[in-house]
Structures are given as C-alpha cells and as structure tokens.
KOLDOPA-320672 format. One record per residue (C-alpha): z, y, x. Coordinates in nm, 4 decimals. Layout:
KOLDOPA-320672
+----------+----------+----------+
!       c3 !       c2 !       c1 !
+----------+----------+----------+
!        Z !        Y !        X !
...
+----------+----------+----------+
***
This chain:
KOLDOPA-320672
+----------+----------+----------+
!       c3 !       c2 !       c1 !
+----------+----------+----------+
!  -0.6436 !   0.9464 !   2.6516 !
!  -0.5297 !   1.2101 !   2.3627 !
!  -0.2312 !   1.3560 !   2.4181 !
!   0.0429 !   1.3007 !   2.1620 !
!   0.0967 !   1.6342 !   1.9405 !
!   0.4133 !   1.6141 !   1.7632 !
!   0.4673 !   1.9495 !   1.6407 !
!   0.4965 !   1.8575 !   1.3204 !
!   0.7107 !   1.5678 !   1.1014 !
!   0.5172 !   1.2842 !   0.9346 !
!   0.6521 !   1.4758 !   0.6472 !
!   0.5043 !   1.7807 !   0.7002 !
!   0.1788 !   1.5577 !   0.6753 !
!   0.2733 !   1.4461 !   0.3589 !
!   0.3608 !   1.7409 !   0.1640 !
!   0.0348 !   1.8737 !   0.2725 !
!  -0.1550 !   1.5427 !   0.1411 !
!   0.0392 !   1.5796 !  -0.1846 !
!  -0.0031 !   1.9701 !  -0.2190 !
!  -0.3717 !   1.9087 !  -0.2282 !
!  -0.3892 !   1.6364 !  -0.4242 !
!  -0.2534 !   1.8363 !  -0.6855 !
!  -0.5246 !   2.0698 !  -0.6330 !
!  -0.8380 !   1.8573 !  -0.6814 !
!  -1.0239 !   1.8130 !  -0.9678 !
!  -0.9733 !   1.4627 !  -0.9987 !
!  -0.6885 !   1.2481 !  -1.0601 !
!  -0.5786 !   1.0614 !  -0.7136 !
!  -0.4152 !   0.7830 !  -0.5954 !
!  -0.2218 !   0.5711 !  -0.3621 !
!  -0.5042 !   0.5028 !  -0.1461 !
!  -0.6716 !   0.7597 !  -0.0929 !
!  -0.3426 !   0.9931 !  -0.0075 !
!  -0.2095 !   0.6659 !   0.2365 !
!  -0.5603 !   0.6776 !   0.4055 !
!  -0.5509 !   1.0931 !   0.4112 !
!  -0.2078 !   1.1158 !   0.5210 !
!  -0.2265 !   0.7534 !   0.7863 !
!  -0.5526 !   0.9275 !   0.9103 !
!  -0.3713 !   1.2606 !   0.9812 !
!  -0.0378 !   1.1114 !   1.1424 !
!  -0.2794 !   0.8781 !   1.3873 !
!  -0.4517 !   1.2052 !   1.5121 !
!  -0.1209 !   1.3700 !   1.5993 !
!   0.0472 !   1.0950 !   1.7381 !
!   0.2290 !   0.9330 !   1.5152 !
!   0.2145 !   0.5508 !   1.5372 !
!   0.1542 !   0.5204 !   1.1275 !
!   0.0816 !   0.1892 !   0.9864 !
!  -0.1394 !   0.1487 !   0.6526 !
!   0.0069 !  -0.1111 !   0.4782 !
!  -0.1584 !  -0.2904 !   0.1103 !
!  -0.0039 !  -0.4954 !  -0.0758 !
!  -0.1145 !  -0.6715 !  -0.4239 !
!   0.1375 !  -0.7822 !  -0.6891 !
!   0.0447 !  -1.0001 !  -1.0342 !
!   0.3509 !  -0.9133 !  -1.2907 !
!   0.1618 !  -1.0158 !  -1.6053 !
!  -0.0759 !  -1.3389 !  -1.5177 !
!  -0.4107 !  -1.4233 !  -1.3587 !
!  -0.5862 !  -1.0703 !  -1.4831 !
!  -0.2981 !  -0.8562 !  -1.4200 !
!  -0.3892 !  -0.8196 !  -1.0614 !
!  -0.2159 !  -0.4944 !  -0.9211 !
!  -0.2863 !  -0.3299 !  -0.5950 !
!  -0.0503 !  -0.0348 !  -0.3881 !
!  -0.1212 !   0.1991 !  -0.0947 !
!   0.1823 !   0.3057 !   0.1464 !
!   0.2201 !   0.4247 !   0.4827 !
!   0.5086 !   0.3964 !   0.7505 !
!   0.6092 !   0.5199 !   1.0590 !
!   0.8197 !   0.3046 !   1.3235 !
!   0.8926 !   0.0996 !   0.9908 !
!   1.0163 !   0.3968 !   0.7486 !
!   0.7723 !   0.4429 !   0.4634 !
!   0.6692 !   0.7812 !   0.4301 !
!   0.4174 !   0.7903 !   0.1576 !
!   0.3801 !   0.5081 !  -0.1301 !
!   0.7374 !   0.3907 !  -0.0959 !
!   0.8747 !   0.4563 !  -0.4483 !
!   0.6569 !   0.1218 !  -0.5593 !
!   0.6379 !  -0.0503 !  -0.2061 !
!   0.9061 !  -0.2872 !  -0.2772 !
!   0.7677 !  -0.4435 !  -0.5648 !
!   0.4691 !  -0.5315 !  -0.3807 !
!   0.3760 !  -0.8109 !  -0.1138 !
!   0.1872 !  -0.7401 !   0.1965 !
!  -0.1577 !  -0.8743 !   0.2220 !
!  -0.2951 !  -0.6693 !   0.4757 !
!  -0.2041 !  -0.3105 !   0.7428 !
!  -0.4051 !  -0.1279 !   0.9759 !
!  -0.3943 !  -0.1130 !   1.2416 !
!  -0.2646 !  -0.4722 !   1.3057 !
!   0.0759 !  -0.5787 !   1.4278 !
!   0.0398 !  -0.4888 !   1.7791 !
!  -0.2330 !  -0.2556 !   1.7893 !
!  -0.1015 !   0.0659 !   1.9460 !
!  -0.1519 !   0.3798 !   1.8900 !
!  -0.5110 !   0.4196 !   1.9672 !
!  -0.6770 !   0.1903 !   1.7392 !
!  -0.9680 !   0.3620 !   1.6129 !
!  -0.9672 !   0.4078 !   1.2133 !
+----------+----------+----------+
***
C-alpha cells in the first residue's frame, strides 16, 4: 500500500498545473489540466474525483463538454463553469477509494 504524502495542498497541485499550462506551446484545456492535476492529487494522497459533465445551451449541435476536479466534494480545478454543467460521468466511481488505478 502507498503511503499517503500530504505535504502539499490540492492547491499547490493546481497552481503548478496552471503555471505550466501557461508555458506550453499550445493552447490547453479543461481536460487535460483536470486529468494532470486529478493524476497528481491521486499520487499524493488526495482522494480527487474527475468529474465530466456535458451541457446543450443552443440545440441538438450545440453539444458542450467540461473537465473539473474535486476533493472530499470541493472543486478545485474547473469549478468556475462546473455549475452550468450536468454530470455524465467521474473517475474513479462513487465508492472507489483511493487506490483506484488511473
């Protein structure tokens, strides 16, 4: 079993997602910085839930899709536009603890 390594906040994990997303040479967006930053909170023992949701605000081809990630419930990345989205899918699953592979 992997011990737990909490020496750092979940948002410590997210500045550093962000800070080097600004740095890349392409433009990035909600899911690859929820996977980066899910990814980095899971190996440090953070029990951080991937969460995508879909929303259609225009019709049948206005089909939207958003990224965000939470932590015991509190959104720490992808939250700003969470709440006009509805869940259609997290990883890992309700229930899956902590050491659900990715």
């Amino acid at each position: 079993m992997k011990e737990s390594r909490k020496d750092a906040s979940p948002q410590d994990y997210v500045w550093a997602v962000e800070a080097l997303a600004r740095r890349v040479p392409w433009r990035t967006v909600c899911i690859q910085k929820g996977v980066a930053v899910q990814r980095l909170l899971r190996m440090h023992g953070w029990n951080a839930v991937l969460h995508y949701g879909a929303r259609n605000p225009g019709g049948a081809s206005d089909l939207e899709a958003h990224v965000w990630v939470s932590v015991d419930d509190a959104i720490v990345i992808g939250g700003e536009e969470a709440g006009g989205f509805v869940e259609i899918a997290r990883y890992p699953l309700r229930g899956r603890g902590i050491h659900a592979r990715l």
